[in-house]
N, C-alpha and C positions, 0 to 999 in steps of 0.2 A: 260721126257718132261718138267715137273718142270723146272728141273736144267736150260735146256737151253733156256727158255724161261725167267727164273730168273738175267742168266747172261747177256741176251739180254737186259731185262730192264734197269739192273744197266750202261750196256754200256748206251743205250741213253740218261741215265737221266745225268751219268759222265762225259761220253767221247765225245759223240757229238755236244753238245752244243758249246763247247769250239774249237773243231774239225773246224766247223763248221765257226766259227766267224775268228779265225786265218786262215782260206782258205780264207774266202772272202777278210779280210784284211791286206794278206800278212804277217801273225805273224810267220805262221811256224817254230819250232825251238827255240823260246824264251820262257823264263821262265817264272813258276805261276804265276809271279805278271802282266802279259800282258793279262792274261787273261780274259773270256768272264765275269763272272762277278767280280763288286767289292765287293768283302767280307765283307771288314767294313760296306759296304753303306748297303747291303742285310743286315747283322748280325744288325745293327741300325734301321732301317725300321722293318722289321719283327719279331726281338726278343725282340731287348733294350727298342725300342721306346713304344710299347704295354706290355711290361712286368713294368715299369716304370709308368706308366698311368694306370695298374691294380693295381697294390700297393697303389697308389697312392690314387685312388679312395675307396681303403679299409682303407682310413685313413695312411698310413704308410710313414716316411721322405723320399722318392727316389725320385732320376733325372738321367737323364744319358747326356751324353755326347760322341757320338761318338760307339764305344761299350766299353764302361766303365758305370758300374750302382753304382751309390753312393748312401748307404744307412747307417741308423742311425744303430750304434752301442750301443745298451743300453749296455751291458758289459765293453766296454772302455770307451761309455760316449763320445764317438766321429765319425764324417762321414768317414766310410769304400768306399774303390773303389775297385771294382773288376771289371776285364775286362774277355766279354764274346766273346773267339776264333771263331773261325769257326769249329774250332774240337768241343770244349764244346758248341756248340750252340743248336745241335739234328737236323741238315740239314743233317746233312748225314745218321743217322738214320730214321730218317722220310724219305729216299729216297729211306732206303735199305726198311722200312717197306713199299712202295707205291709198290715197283717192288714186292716183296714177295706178298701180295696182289693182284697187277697185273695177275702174275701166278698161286697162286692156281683160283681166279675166270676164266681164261681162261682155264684154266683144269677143272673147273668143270661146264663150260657155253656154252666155245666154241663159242661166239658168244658178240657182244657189242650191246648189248641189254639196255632199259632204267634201267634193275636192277641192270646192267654191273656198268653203268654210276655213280645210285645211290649211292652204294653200295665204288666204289671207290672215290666218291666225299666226302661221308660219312668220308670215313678213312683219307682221305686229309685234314678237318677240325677239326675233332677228335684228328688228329695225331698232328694239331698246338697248339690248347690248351692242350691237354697233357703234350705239351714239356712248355711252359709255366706254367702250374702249377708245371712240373716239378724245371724251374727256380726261381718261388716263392719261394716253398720251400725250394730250397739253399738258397736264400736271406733271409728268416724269420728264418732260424737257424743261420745263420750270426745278422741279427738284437738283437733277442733275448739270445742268448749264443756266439757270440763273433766269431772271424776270424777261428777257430780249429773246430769250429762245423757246420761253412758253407764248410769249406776246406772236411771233414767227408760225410756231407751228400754229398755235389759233389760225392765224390768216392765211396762213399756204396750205395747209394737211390736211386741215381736218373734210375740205371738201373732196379729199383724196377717198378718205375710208368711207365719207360719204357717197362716193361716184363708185366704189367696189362693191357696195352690197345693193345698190341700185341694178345694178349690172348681174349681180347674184339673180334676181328676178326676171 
């Protein structure tokens, strides 16, 4: 029941939308980039833009532009840019943790009840500042140890803080 209630999520949060918008406006057939939303605009607004303006606020040199987050390199002693994909962003893990989510609470509730609601509205804001602390911290090991030590913790940590608030649930 899981599973197919799990694959059911990820279709609607994936595949529907997109579905969805290329029915109504004749896309059918054309490629990711006509698609229902714009990446850059989403990944700017929702990650760059408040990731940039929490550093910020802690004191630290960031700006962004687009989804590019430029930040001070004490190591080189100069502004770093790194651009944040839509793969590296945690939209898609934050979607797969909403539907997983989704599914154990309907297997063990049966029902959308207000704790239903809570409980998933919980993991939905959880699971944003998560993924931004997650992207702080690639950015503060780039700020303070240089482009090899943000490129590192990208690849090794961040499935760390990932795998913590999974487990939070």
């Amino acid at each position: 029941d899981f599973l197919l209630i799990f694959f059911g999520a990820l279709v609607f949060l994936f595949i529907l939308p997109n579905v969805i918008y290329k029915l109504q406006y004749g896309l059918m057939g054309t490629t990711v980039e006509d698609s229902f939303f714009d990446t850059e605009k989403l990944v700017y607004h929702l990650l760059a833009k408040p990731l940039a303006t929490f550093l910020s606020f802690l004191g630290f040199n960031v700006f962004t532009s687009g989804d590019y987050i430029f930040f001070e390199d004490l190591n080189a002693g100069l502004m770093q840019r790194v651009a944040i994909s839509t793969a590296c962003s945690g939209i898609v893990s934050v979607n797969i943790f909403i539907a997983a989510l989704f599914s154990y609470l309907w297997i063990e509730y049966r029902s959308f009840n207000i704790n239903f609601i809570i409980i998933i509205s919980l993991g939905i804001i959880i699971s944003y500042f998560a993924n931004l602390l997650r992207m702080a911290t690639i950015i503060l090991a780039g700020h303070y140890r240089g482009m090899e030590a943000l490129e590192f913790t990208h690849k090794s940590l961040g499935w760390v803080i990932f795998t913590i608030w999974v487990f939070f649930f």
